[in-house]
N, C-alpha and C positions, 0 to 999 in steps of 0.2 A: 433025662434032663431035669434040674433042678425048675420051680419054681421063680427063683431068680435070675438061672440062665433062659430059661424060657421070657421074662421081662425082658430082659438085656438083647432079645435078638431082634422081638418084637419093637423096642424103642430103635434098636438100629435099623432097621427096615423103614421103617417112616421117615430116617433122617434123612436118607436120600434124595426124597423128594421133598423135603422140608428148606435141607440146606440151599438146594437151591429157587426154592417155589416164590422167593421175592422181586425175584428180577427176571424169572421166566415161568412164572403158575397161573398168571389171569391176566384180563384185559389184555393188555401188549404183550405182559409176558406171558401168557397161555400162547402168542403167537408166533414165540421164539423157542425153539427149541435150546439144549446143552449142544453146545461145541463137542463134547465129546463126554463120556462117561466119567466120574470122577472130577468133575470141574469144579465142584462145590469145593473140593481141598486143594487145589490149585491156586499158585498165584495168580496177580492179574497179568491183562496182555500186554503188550510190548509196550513201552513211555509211547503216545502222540505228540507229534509236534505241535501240536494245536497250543492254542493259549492256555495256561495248568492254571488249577485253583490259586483264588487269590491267598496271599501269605496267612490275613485272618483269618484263614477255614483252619492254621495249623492248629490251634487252641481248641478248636470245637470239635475235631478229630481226636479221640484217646489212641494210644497206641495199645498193639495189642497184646500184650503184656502188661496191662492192668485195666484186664475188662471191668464195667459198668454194670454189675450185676446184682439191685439191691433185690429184685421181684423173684429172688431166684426160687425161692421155694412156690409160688404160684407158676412160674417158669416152666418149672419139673414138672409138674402136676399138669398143666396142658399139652406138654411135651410129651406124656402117656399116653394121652387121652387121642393126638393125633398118629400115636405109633400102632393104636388099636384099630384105626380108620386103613392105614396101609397094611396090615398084617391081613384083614379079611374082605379088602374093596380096593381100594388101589394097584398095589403087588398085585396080586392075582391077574388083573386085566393088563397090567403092564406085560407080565409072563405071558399071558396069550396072546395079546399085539407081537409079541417078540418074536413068538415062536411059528404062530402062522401069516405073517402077514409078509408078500415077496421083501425083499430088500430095494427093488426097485422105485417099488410103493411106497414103504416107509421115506424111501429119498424125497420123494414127489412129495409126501406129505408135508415131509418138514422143511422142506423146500416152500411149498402153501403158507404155512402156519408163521414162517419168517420174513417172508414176503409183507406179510400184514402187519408185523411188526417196526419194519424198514421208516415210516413217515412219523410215525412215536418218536423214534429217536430220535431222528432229523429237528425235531420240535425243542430235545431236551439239548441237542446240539448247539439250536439256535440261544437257547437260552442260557447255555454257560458262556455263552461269547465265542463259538469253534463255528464260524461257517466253515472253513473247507472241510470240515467233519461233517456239519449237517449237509452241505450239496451232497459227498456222499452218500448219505443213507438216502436224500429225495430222488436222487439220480438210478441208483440201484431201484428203488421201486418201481421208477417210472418204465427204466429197462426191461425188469423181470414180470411185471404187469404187461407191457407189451409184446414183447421178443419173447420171452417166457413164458407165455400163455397162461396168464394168469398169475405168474407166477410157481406152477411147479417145477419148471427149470430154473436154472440161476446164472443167464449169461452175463451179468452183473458181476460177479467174483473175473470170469475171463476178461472182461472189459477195465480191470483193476481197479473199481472200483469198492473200497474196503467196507463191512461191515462195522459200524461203531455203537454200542450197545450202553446208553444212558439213557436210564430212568428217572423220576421225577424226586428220589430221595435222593438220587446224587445232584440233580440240580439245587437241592435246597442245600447239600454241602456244601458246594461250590459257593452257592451265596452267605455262605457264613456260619448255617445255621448250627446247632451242638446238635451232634445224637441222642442224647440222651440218653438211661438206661435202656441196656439190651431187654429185650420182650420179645418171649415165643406168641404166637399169634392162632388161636383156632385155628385148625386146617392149613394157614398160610404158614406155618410155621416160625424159624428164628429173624429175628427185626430190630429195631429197636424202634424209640418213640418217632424220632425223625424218618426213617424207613417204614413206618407204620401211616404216619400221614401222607407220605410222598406215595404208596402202594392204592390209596382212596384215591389220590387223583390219578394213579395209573388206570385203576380199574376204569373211573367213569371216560377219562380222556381217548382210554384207548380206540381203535380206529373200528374194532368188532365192534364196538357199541354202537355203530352209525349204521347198522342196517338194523329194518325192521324187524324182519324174521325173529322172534326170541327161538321159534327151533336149531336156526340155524346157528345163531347166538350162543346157543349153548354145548351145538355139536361141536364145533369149532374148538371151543373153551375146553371140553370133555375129553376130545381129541390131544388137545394141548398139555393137559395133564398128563393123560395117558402115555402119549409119546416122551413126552421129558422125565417120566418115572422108566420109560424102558430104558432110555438109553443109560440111565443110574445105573438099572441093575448089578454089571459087573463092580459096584460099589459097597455092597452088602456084605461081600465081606469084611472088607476093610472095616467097617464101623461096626458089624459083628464082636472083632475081634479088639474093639479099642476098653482099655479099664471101665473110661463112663464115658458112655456115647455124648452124651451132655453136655459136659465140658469140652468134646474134639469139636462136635460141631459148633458150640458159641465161639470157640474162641476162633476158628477157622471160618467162620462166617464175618465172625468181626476182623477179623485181617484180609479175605478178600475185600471186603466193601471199602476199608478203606484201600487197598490197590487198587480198586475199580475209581475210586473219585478221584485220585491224584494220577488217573490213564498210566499205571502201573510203575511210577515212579515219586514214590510215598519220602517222605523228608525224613533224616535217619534219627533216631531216637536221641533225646539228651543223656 
């Protein structure tokens, strides 16, 4: 293997957990696991009937076909730097979680991990104007906290009560705000400016930070990573094999986020 196919696998292996590490890596989102493998290059979920961002967010949304990218060359250069962090400390632990750990468990865990996530959203629900979206996610908490023991089971999905997954940078969309140019992030990977401040007040707001324990604080957090880099894995190749891993994931990170803030029904290009 070349030298620069050796870069090339290395950067895609980090992207895995990059592309999605904004909305599910720390604070709230260390406590939400991936829906499934592959979810970073996925569209969003189904339109909500909820009340949709107001028409001025449409201006401060780019579309994604003409990404915002003037940092790129600093961009590149930390987008390395976190490919080298997953190639010989993340991956690895994500591979042994995977490999040893029952499936039953795994369920339970990320069952735990989403559970603590569930009153975060409910919060950023309340905040775009969606109650019957945030009763949902406070309702599922309160269900799978009690009837769930804890929360490792999730009688909350049977009780149809739906998960609704918003974070504190699609609240500021929803309020108007511009993204700004896209920005890869130390460790947290791809963002932009807007997604970068709305990720500080996920971190400190989220619900893990309300216990004292910092061991426990951080096992939780450790776990949270680890589990949403397994379920990537069968992702590896796909970004493996793309020309420049770089530009699949900026631009596929910028067209989920915006189907994520328009609850997957994004206004169609001019």
């Amino acid at each position: 293997m070349t030298t620069g196919s050796r870069w090339r696998t290395v950067v895609a292996r980090w992207l895995a957990v990059a592309a999605l590490w904004p909305t599910l890596g720390a604070g709230p989102a260390a406590a939400q696991p991936a829906d499934a493998p592959g979810q970073a290059l996925e569209t969003a979920p189904p339109a909500s009937p909820s009340t949709p961002p107001p028409a001025s967010q449409e201006a401060a949304e780019p579309g994604p076909g003409s990404p915002n990218d003037p940092l790129e060359p600093m961009n590149r250069a930390i987008f390395t730097v976190n490919s080298v962090l997953d190639e010989y400390l993340v991956r690895p632990l994500a591979i042994g979680y995977d490999r040893f750990t029952p499936e039953l468990l795994r369920l339970m865990v990320g069952n735990f991990l989403g559970n603590l996530a569930d009153p975060y959203f409910g919060v950023n629900n309340l905040l775009q104007g969606k109650p019957v979206d945030a009763f949902s996610d406070f309702g599922r908490f309160l269900v799978n906290t009690t009837v769930g023991f804890l929360g490792i089971a999730d009688p909350a999905t049977d009780f149809g009560l739906v998960k609704h997954r918003e974070d504190f940078g699609q609240t500021l969309a929803v309020w108007g705000a511009p993204s700004g140019p896209f920005l890869v992030l130390p460790f947290f990977g791809p963002s932009t400016i807007r997604d970068g401040i709305g990720l500080g007040v996920d971190l400190y707001a989220g619900i893990i930070n309300r216990f004292d324990n910092v061991g426990f604080r951080n096992t939780v957090t450790g776990l949270g990573v680890v589990e949403t880099r397994a379920r990537l894995l069968p992702t590896d190749r796909l970004l493996r094999e793309a020309f420049d891993p770089y530009l699949l994931v900026r631009d596929t990170y910028l067209q989920r986020r915006r189907n994520l803030i328009y609850d997957g029904n994004p206004p169609d290009e001019d």
